[in-house]
N, C-alpha and C positions, 0 to 999 in steps of 0.2 A: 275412286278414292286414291289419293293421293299418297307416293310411300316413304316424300321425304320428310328429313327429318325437321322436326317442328325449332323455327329460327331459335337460336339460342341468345339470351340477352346475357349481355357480362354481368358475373355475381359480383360480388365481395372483394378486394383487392384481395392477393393470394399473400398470406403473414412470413415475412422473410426466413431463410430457412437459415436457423443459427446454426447449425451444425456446419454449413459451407461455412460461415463468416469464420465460425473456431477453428474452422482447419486454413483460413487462408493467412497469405503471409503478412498481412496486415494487422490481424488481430494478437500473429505469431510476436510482429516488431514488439505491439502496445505490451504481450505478456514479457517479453522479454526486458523492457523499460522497467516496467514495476518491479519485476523479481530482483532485477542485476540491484536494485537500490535497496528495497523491504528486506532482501532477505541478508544481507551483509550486515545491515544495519540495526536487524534485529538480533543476531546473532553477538555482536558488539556490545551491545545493552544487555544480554542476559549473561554473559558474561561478568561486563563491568558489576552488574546486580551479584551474581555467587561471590566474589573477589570482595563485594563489601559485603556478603553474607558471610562467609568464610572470615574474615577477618574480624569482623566482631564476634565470632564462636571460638577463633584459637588463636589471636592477637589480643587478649584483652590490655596489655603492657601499649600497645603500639597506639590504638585505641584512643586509648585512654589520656596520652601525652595532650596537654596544654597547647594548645595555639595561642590564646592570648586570655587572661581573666578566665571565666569558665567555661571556655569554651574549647572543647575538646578535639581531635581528629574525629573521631566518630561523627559529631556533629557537622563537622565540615563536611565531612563525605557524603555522610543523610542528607544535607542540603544537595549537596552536588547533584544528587542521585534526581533529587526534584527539577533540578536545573538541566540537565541533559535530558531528561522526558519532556519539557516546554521545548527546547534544543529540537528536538530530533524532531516534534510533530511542526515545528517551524518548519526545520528545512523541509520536512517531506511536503509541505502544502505547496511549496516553490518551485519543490522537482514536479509535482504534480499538475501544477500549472503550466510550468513550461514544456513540458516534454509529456505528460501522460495525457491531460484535455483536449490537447490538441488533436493529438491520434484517436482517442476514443471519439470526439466531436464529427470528426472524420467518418468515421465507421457507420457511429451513428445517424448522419447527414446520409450518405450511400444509401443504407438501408431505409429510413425515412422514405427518399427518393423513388424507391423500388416500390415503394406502399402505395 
């Protein structure tokens, strides 16, 4: 009887371990891409958002003023408010394409690779 051991066949591709990819500096760049953008720019918007919440709760005079026919400062700014959330998810699709797909594609490709 024989006491080696019985040939082993290769299983399963082994599933890439995310935990290295989150700690390498690569995935470090891609979170640092996002953040340095999302979070400045979210922080700008909820701002600009209490500035005109605030301001139609204790400027109702300022408010209120005519721009042209019936149409108020309040109104302009509630538009605006609509106008810088089209704004903002524009430019983030562009940062996103330029600078954030490309690294994730990256990462993703590596690992794919590994599979």
């Amino acid at each position: 009887m024989s006491t080696a051991p019985p040939p082993t066949e290769p299983g399963p591709p082994r599933p890439p371990d995310f935990t290295e990819v989150q700690a390498g500096p690569e995935f470090g760049e891609l979170r640092r891409s996002y953040r340095s953008f999302a979070f400045p720019l979210t922080v700008a918007f909820i701002l600009w958002y209490l500035l005109y919440v605030l301001l139609s709760s204790y400027a109702g005079g300022l408010m209120g003023t005519k721009v042209f026919g019936n149409v108020n400062v309040a109104f302009v700014l509630g538009i605006a408010q609509f106008v810088t959330t089209f704004l903002i998810a524009w430019w983030y699709s562009r940062h996103a394409a330029a600078k954030l797909d490309p690294k994730a594609e990256a990462i993703k490709a590596r690992l794919e690779g590994d599979a």
